[in-house]
CHARMM-style PDB file with segment names, atoms N, HN, CA, C and O in Angstrom:
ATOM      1  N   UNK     1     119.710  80.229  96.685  1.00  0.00      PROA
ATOM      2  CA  UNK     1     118.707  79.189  96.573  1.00  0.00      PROA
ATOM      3  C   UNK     1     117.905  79.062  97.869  1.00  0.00      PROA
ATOM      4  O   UNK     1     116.714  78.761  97.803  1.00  0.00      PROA
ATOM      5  N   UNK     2     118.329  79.215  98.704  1.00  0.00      PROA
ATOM      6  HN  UNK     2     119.297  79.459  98.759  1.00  0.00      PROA
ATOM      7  CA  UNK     2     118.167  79.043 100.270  1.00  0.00      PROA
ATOM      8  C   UNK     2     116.500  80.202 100.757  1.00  0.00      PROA
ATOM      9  O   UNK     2     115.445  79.951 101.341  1.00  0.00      PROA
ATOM     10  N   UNK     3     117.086  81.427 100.129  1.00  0.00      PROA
ATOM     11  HN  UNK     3     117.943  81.630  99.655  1.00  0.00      PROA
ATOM     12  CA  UNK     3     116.010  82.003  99.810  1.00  0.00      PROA
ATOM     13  C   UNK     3     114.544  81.675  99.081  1.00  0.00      PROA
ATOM     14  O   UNK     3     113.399  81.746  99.527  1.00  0.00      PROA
ATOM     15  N   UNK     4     115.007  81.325  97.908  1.00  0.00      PROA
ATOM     16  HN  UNK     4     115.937  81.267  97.546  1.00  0.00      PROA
ATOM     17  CA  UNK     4     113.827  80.813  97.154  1.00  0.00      PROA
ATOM     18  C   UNK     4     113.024  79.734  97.894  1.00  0.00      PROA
ATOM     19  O   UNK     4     111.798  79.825  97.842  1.00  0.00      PROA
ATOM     20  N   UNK     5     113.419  79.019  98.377  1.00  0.00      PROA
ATOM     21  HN  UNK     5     114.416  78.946  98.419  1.00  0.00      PROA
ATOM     22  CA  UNK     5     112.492  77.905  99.378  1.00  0.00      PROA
ATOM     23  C   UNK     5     111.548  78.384 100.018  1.00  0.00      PROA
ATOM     24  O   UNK     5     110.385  77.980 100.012  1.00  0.00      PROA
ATOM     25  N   UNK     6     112.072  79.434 100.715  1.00  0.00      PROA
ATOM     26  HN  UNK     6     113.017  79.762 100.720  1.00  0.00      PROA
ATOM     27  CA  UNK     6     110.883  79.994 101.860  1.00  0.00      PROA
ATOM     28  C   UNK     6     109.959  80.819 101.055  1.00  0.00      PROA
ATOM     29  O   UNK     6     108.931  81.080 101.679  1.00  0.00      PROA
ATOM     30  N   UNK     7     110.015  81.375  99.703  1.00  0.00      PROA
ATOM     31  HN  UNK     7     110.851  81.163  99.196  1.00  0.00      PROA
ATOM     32  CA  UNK     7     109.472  81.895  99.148  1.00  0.00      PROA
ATOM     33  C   UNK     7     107.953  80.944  98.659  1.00  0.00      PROA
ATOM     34  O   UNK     7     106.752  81.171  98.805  1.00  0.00      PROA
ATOM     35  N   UNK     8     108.774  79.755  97.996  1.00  0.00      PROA
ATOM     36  HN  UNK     8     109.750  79.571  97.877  1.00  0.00      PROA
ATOM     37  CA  UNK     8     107.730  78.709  97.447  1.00  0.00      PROA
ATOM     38  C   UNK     8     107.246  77.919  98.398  1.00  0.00      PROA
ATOM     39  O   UNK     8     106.639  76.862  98.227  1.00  0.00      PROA
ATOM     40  N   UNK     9     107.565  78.527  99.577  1.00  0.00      PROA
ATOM     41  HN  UNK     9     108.058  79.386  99.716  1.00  0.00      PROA
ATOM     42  CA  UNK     9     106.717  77.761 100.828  1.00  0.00      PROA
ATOM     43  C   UNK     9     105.764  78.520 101.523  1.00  0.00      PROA
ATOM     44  O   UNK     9     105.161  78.122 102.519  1.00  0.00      PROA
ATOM     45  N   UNK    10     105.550  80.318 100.647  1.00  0.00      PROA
ATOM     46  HN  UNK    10     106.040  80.642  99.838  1.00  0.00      PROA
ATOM     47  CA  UNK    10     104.782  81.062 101.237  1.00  0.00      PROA
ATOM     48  C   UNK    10     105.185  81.791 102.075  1.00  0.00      PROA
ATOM     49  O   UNK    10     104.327  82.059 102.915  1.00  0.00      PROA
ATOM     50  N   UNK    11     106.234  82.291 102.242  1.00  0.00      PROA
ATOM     51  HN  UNK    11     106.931  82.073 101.559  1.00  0.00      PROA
ATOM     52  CA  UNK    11     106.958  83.440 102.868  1.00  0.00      PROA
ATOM     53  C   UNK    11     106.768  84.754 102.264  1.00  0.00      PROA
ATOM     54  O   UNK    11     106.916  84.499 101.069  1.00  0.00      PROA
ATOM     55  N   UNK    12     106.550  85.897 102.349  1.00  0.00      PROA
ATOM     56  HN  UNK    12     106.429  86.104 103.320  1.00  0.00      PROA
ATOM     57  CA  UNK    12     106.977  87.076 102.031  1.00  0.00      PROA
ATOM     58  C   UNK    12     107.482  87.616 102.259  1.00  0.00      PROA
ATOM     59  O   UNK    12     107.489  88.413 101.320  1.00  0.00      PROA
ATOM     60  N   UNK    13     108.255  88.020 103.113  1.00  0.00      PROA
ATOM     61  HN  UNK    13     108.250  87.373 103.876  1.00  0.00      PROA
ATOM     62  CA  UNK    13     109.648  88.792 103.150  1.00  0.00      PROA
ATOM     63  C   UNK    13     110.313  87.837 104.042  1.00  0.00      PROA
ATOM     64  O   UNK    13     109.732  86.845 104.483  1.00  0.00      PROA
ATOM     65  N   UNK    14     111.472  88.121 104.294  1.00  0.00      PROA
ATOM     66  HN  UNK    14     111.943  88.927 103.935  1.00  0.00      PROA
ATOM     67  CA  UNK    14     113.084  87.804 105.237  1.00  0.00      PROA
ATOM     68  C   UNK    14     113.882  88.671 105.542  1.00  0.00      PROA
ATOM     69  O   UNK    14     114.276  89.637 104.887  1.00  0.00      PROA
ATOM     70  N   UNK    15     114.139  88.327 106.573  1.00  0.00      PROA
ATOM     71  HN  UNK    15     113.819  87.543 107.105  1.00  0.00      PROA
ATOM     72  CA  UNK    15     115.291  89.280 107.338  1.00  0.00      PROA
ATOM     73  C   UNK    15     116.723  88.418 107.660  1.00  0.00      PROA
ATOM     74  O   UNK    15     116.876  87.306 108.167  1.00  0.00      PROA
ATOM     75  N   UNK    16     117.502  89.204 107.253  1.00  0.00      PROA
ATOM     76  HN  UNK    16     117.378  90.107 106.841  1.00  0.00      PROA
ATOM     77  CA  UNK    16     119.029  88.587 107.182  1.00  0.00      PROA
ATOM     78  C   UNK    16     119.650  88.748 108.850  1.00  0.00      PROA
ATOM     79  O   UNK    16     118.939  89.577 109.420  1.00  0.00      PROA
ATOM     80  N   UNK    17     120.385  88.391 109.482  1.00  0.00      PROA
ATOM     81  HN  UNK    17     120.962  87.719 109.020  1.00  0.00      PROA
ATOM     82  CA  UNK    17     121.088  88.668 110.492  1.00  0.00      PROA
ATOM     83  C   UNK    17     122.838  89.057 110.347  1.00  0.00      PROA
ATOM     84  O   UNK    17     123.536  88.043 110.324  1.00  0.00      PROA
ATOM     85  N   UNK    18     123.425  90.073 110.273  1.00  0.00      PROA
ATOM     86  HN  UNK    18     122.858  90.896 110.292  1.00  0.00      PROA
ATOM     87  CA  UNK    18     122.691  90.593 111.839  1.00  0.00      PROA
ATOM     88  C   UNK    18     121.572  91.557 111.003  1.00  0.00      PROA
ATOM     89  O   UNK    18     121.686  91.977 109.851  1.00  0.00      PROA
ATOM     90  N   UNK    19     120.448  91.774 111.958  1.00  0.00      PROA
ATOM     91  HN  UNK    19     120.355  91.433 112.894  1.00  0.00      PROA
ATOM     92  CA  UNK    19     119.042  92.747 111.490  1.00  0.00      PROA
ATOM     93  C   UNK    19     119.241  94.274 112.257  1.00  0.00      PROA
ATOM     94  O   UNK    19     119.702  94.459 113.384  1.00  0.00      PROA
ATOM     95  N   UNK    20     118.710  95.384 111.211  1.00  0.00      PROA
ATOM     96  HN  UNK    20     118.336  95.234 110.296  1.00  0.00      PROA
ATOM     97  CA  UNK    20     118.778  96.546 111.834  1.00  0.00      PROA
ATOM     98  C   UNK    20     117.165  96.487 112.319  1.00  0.00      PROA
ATOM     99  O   UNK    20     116.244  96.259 111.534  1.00  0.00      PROA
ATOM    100  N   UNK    21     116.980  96.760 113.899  1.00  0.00      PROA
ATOM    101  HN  UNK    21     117.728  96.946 114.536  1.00  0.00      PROA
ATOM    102  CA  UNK    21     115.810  96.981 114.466  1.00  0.00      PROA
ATOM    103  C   UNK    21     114.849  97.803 113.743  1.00  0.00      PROA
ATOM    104  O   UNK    21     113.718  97.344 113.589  1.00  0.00      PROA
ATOM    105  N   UNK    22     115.171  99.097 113.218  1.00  0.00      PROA
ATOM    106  HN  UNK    22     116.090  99.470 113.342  1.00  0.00      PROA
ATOM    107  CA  UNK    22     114.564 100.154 112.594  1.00  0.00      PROA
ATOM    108  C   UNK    22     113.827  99.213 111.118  1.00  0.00      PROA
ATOM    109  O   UNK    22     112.832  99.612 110.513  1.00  0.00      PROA
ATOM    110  N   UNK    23     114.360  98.326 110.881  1.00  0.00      PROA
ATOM    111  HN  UNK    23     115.169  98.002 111.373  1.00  0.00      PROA
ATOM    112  CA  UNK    23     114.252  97.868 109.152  1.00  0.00      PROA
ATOM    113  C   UNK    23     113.026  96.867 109.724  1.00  0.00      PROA
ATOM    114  O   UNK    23     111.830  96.868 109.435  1.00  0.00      PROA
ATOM    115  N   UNK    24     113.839  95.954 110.711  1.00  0.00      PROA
ATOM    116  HN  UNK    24     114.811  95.953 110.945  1.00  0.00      PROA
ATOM    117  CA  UNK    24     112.571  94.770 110.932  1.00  0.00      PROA
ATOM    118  C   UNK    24     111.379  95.449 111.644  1.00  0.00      PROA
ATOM    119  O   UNK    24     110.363  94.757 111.705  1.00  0.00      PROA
ATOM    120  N   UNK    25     111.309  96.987 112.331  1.00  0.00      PROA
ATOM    121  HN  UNK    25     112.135  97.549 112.281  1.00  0.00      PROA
ATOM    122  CA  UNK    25     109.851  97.553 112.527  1.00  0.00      PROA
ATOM    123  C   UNK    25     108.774  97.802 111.312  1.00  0.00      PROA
ATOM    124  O   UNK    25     107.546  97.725 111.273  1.00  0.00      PROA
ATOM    125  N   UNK    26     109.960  98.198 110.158  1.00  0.00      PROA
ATOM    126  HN  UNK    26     110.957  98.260 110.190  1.00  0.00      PROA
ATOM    127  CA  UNK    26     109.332  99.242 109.139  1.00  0.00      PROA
ATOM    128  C   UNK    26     108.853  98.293 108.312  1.00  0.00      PROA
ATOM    129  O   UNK    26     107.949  98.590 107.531  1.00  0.00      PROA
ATOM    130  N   UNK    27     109.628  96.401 108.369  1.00  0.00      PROA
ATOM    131  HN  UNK    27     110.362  96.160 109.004  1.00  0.00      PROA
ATOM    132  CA  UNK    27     108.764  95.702 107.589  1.00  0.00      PROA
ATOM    133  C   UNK    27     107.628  95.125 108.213  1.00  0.00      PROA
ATOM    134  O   UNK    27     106.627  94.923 107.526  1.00  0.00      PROA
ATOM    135  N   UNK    28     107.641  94.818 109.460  1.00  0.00      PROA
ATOM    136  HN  UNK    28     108.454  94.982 110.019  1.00  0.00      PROA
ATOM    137  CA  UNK    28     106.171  94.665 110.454  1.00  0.00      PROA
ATOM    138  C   UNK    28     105.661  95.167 109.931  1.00  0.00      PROA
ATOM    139  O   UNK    28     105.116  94.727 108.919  1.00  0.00      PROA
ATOM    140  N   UNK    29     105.505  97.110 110.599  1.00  0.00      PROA
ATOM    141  HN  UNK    29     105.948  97.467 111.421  1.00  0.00      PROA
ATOM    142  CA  UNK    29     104.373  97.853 109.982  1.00  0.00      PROA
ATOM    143  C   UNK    29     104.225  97.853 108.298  1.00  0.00      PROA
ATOM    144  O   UNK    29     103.165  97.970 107.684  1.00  0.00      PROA
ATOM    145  N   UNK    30     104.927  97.768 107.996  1.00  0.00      PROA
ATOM    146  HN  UNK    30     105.788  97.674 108.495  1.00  0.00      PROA
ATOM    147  CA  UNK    30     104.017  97.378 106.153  1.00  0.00      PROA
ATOM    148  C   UNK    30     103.650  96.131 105.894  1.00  0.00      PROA
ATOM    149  O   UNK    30     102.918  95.972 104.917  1.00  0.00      PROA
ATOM    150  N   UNK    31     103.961  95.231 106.497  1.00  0.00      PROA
ATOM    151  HN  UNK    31     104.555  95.361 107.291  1.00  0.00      PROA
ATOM    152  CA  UNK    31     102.628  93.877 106.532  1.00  0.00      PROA
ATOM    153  C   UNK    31     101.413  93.951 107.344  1.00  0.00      PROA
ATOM    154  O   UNK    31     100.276  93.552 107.095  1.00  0.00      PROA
ATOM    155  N   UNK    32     102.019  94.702 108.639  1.00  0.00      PROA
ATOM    156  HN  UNK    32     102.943  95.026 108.842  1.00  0.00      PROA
ATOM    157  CA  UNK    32     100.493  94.769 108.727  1.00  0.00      PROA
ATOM    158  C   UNK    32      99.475  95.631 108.347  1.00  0.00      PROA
ATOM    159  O   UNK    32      98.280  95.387 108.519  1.00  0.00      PROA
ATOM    160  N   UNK    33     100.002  96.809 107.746  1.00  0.00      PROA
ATOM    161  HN  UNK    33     100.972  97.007 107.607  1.00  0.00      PROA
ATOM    162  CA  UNK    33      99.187  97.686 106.980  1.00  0.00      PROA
ATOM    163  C   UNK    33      99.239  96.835 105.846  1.00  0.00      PROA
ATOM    164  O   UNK    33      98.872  97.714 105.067  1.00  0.00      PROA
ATOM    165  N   UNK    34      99.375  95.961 105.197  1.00  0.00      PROA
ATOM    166  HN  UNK    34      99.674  95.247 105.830  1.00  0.00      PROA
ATOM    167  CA  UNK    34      98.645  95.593 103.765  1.00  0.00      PROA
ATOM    168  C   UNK    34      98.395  94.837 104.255  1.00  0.00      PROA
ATOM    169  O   UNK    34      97.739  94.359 103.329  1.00  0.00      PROA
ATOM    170  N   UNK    35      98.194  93.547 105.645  1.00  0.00      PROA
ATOM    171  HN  UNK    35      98.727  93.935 106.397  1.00  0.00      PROA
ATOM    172  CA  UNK    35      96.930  92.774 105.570  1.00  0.00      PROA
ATOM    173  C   UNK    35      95.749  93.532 106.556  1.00  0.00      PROA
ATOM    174  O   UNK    35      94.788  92.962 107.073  1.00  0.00      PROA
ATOM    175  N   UNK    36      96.005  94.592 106.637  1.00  0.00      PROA
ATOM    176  HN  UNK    36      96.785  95.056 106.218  1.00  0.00      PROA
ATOM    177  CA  UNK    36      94.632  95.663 107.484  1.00  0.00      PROA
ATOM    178  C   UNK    36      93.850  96.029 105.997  1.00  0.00      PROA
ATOM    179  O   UNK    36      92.636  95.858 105.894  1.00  0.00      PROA
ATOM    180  N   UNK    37      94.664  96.541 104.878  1.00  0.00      PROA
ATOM    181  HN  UNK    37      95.650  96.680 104.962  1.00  0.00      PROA
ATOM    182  CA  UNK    37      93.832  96.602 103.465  1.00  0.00      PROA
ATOM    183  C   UNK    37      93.523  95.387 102.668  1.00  0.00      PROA
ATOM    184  O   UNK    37      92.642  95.287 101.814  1.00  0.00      PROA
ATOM    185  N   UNK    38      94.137  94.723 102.952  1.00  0.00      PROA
ATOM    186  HN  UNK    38      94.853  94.804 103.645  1.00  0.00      PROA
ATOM    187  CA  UNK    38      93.313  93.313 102.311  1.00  0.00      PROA
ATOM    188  C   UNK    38      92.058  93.302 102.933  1.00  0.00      PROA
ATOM    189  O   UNK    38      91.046  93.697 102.355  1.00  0.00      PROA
ATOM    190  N   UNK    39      92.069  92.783 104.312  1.00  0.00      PROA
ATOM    191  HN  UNK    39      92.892  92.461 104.781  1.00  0.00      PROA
ATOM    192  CA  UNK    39      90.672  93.019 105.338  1.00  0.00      PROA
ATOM    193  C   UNK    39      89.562  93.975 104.554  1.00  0.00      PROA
ATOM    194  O   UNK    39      88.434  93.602 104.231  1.00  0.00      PROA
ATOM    195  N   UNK    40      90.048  95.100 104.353  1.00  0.00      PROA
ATOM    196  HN  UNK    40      90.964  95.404 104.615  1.00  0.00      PROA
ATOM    197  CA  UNK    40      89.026  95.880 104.031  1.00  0.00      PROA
ATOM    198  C   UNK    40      88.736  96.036 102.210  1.00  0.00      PROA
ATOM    199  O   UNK    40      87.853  96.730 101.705  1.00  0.00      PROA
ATOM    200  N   UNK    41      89.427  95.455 101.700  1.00  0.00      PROA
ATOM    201  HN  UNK    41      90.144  94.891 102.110  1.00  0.00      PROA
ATOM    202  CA  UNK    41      89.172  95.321 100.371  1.00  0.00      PROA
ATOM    203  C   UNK    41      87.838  94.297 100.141  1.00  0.00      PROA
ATOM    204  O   UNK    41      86.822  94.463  99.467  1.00  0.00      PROA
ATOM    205  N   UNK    42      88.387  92.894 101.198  1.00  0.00      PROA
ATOM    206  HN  UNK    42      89.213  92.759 101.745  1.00  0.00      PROA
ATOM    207  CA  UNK    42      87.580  91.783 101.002  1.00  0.00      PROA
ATOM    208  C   UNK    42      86.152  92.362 101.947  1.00  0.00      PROA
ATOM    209  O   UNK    42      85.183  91.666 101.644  1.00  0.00      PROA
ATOM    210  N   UNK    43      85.902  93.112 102.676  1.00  0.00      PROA
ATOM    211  HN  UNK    43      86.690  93.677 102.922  1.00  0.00      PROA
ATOM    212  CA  UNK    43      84.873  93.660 103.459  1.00  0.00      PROA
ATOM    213  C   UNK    43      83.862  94.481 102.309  1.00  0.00      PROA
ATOM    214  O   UNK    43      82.637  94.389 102.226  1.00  0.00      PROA
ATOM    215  N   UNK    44      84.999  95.495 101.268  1.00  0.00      PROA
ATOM    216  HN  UNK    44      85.994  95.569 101.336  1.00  0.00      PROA
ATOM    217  CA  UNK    44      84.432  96.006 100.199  1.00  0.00      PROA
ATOM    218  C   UNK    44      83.758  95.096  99.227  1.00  0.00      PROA
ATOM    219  O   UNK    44      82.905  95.611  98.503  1.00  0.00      PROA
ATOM    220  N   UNK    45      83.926  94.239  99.142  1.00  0.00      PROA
ATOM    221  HN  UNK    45      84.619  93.821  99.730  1.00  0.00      PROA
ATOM    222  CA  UNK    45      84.324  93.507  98.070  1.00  0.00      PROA
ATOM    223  C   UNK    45      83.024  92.904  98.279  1.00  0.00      PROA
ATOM    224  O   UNK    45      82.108  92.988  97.461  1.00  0.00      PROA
ATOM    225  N   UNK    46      82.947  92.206  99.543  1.00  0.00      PROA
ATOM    226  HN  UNK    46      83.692  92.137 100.208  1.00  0.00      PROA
ATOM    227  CA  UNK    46      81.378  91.950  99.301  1.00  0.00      PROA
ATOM    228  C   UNK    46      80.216  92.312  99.441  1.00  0.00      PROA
ATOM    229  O   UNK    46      79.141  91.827  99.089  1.00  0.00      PROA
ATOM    230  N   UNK    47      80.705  93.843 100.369  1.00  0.00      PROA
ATOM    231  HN  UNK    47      81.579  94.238 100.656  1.00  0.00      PROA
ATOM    232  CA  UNK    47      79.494  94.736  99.715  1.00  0.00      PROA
ATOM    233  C   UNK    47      78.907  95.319  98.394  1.00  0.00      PROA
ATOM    234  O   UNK    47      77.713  95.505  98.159  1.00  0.00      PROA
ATOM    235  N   UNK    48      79.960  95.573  97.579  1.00  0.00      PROA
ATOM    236  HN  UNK    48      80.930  95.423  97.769  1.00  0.00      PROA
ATOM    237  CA  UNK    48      79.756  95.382  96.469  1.00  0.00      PROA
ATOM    238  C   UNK    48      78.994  94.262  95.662  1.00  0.00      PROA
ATOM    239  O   UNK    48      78.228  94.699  94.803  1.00  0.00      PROA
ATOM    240  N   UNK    49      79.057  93.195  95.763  1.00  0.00      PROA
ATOM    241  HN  UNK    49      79.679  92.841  96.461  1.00  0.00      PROA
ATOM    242  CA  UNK    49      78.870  91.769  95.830  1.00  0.00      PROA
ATOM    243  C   UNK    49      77.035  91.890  96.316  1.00  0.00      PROA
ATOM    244  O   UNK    49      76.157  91.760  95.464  1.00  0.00      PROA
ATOM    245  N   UNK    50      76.763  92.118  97.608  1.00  0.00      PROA
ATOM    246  HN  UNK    50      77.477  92.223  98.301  1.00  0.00      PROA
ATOM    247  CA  UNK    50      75.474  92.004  97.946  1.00  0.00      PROA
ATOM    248  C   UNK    50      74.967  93.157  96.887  1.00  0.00      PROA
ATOM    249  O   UNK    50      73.985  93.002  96.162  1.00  0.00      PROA
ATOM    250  N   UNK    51      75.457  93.861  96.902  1.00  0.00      PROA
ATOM    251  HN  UNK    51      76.255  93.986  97.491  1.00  0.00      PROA
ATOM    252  CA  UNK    51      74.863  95.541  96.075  1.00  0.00      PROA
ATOM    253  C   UNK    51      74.427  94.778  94.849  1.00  0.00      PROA
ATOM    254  O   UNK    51      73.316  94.415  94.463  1.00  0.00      PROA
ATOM    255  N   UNK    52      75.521  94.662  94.407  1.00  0.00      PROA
ATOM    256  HN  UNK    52      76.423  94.957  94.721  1.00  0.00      PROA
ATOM    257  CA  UNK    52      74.998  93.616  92.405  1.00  0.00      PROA
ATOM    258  C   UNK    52      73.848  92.786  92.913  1.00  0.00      PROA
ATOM    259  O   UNK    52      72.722  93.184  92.611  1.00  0.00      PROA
ATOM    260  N   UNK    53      73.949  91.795  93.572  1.00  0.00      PROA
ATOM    261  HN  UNK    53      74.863  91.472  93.817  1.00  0.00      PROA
ATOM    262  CA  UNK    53      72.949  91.283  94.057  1.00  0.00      PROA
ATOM    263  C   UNK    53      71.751  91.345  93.916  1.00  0.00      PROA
ATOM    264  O   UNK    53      70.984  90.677  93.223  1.00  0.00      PROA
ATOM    265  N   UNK    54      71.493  92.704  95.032  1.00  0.00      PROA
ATOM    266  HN  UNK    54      72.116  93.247  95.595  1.00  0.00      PROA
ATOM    267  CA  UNK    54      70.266  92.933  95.309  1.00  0.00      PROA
ATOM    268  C   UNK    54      70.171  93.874  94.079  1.00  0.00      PROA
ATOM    269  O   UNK    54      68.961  94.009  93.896  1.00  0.00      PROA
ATOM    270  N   UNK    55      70.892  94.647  93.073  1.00  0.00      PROA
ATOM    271  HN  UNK    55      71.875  94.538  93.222  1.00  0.00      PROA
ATOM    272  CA  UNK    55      70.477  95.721  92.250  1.00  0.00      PROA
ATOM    273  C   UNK    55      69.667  94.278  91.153  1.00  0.00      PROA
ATOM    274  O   UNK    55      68.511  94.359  90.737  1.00  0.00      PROA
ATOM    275  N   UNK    56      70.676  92.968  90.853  1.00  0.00      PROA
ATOM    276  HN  UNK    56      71.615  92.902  91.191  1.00  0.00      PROA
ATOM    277  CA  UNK    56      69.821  92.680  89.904  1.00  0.00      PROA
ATOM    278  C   UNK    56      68.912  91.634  90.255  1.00  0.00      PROA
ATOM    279  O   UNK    56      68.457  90.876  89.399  1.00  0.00      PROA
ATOM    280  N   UNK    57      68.579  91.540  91.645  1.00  0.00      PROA
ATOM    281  HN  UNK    57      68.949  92.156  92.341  1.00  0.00      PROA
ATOM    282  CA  UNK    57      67.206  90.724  91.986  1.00  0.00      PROA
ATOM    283  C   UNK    57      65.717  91.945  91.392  1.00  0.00      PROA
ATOM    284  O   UNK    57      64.599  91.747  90.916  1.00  0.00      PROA
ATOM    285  N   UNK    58      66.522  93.176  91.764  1.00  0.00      PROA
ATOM    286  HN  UNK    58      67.430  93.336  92.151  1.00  0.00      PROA
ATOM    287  CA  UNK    58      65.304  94.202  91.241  1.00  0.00      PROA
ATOM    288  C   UNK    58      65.313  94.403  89.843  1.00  0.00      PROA
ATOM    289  O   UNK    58      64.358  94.862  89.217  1.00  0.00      PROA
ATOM    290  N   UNK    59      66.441  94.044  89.333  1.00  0.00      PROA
ATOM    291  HN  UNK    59      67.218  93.672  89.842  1.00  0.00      PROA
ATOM    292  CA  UNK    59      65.819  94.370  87.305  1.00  0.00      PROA
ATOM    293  C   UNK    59      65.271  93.162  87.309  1.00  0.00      PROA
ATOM    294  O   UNK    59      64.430  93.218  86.412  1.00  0.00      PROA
ATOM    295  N   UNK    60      65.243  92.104  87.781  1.00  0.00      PROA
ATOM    296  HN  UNK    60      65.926  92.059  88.510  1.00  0.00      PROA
ATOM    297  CA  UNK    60      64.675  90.603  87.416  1.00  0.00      PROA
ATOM    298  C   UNK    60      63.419  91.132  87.548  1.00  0.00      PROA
ATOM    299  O   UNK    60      62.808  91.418  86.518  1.00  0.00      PROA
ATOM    300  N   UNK    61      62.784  91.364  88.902  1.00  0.00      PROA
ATOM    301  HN  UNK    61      63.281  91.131  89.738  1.00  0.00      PROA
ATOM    302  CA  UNK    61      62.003  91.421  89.375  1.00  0.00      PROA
ATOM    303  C   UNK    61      60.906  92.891  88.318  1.00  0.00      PROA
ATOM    304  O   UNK    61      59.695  92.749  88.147  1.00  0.00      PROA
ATOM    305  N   UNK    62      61.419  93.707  87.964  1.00  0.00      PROA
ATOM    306  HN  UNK    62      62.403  93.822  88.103  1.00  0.00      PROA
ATOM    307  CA  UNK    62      60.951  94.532  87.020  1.00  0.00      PROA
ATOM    308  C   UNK    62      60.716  94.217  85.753  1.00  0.00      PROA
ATOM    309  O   UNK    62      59.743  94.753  85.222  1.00  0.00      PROA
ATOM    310  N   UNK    63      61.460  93.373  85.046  1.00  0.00      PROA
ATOM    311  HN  UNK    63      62.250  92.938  85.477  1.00  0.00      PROA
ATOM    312  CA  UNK    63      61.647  92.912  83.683  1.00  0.00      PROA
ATOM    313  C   UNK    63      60.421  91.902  83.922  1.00  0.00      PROA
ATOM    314  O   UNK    63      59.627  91.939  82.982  1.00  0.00      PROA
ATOM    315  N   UNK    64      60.130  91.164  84.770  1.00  0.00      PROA
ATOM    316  HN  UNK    64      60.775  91.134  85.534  1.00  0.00      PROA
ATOM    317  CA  UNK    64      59.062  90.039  85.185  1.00  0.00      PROA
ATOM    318  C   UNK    64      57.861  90.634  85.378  1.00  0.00      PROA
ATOM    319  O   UNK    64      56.943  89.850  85.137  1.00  0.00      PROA
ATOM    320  N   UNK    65      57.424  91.950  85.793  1.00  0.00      PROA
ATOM    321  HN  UNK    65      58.170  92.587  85.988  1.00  0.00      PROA
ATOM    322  CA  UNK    65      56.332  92.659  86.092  1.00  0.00      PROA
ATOM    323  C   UNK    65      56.108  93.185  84.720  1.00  0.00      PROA
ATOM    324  O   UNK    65      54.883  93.245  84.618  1.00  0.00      PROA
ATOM    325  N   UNK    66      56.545  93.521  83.816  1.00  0.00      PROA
ATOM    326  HN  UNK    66      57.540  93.473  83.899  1.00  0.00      PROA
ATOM    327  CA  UNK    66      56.812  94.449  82.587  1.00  0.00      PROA
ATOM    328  C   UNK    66      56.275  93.114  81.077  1.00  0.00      PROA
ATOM    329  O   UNK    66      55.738  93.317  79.988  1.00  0.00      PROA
ATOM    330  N   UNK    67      56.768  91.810  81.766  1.00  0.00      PROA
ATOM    331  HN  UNK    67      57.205  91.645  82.650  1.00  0.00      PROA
ATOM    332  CA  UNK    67      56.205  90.869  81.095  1.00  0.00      PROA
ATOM    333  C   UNK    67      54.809  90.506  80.907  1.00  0.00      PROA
ATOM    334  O   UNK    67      53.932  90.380  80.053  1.00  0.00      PROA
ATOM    335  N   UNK    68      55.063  90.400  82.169  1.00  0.00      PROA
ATOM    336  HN  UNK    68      55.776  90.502  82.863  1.00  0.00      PROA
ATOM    337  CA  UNK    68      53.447  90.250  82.819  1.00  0.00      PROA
ATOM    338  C   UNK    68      52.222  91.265  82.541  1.00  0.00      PROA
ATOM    339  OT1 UNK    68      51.122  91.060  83.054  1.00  0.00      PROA
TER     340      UNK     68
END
């Protein structure tokens, strides 16, 4: 149960004691390599984002000339 708390309090992983050094490096480096790809997902994400954007300010903008 003791576990589950820190979970529903926003924890993602735990380390038990006693800790093997080698284990608590290897879970560092894989948090911080998946919040280095989050970073760059959300970086993608709104380039993508401006891209839609600006692609459909230009069909607006065409569909409005085409009216006209």
């Amino acid at each position: 149960k003791n576990k589950t708390v820190g979970f529903n309090l926003g924890a993602l992983d735990y380390i038990v004691k006693p800790f093997n050094m080698e284990e608590v490096k290897a879970r560092v480096k894989t948090h911080l390599m998946l919040h280095l790809a989050q970073q760059e997902l959300s970086v993608q994400n709104e380039l993508l984002e401006q891209r839609v954007y600006e692609r459909t300010k230009e069909i607006l903008h065409v569909q409005q000339a085409t009216i006209m």
